[in-house]
C-alpha positions as CSV (number, residue, x, y, z in Angstrom):
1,X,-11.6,4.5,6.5
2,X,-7.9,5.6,7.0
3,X,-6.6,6.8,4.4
4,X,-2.7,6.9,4.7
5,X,-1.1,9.9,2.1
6,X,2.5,10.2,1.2
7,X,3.9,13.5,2.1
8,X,7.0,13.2,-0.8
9,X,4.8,11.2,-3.9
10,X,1.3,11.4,-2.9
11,X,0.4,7.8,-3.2
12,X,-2.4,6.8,-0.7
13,X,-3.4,3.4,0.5
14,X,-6.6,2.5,2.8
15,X,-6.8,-0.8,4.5
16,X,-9.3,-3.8,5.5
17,X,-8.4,-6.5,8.3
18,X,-7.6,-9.8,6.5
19,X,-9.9,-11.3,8.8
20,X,-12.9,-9.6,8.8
21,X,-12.6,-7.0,5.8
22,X,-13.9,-4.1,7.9
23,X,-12.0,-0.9,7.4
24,X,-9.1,-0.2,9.9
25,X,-9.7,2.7,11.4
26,X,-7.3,5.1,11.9
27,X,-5.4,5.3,16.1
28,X,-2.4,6.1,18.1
29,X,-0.3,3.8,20.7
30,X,1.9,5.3,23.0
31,X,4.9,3.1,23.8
32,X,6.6,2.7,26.9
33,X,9.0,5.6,26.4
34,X,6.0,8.1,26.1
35,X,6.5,8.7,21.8
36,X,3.3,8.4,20.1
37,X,2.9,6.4,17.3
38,X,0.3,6.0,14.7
39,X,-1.1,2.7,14.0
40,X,-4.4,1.6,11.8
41,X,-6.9,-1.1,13.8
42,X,-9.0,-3.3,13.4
43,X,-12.6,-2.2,15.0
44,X,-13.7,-5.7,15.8
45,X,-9.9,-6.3,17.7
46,X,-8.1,-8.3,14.9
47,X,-5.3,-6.7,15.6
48,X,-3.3,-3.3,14.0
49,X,-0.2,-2.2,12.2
50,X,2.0,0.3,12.2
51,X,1.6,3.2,9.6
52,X,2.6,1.7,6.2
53,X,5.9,3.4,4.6
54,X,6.7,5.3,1.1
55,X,9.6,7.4,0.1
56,X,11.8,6.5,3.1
57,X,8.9,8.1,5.8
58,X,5.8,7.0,7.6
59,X,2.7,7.8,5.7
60,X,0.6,10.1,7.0
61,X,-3.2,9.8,8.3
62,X,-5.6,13.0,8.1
63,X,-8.8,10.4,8.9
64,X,-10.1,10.7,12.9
């Protein structure tokens, strides 16, 4: 499961699609400008989201 950490606090958060409750695992897109961004998915393709927020900064994903 993704586990997404807090640099600043240390508060964590892990994540189930809505739709299907299976664990979003943890990814990257690459936009159209070439910056990477990381993103949790859904593995049966219900869709992602961008890395959630806390303190002002992306959270942070160690999980492959």
């Amino acid at each position: 499961m993704a586990t997404y950490e807090c640099k600043v606090c240390g508060m964590s958060v892990n994540a189930t699609c809505g739709k299907c409750g299976a664990e979003l695992v943890n990814d990257t897109l690459t936009l159209d400008n070439g910056q990477d961004v990381q993103i949790s998915k859904c593995p049966n393709g219900h869709g992602k989201i961008k890395s959630p927020m806390c303190c002002g900064q992306d959270m942070a994903c160690e999980a492959a």
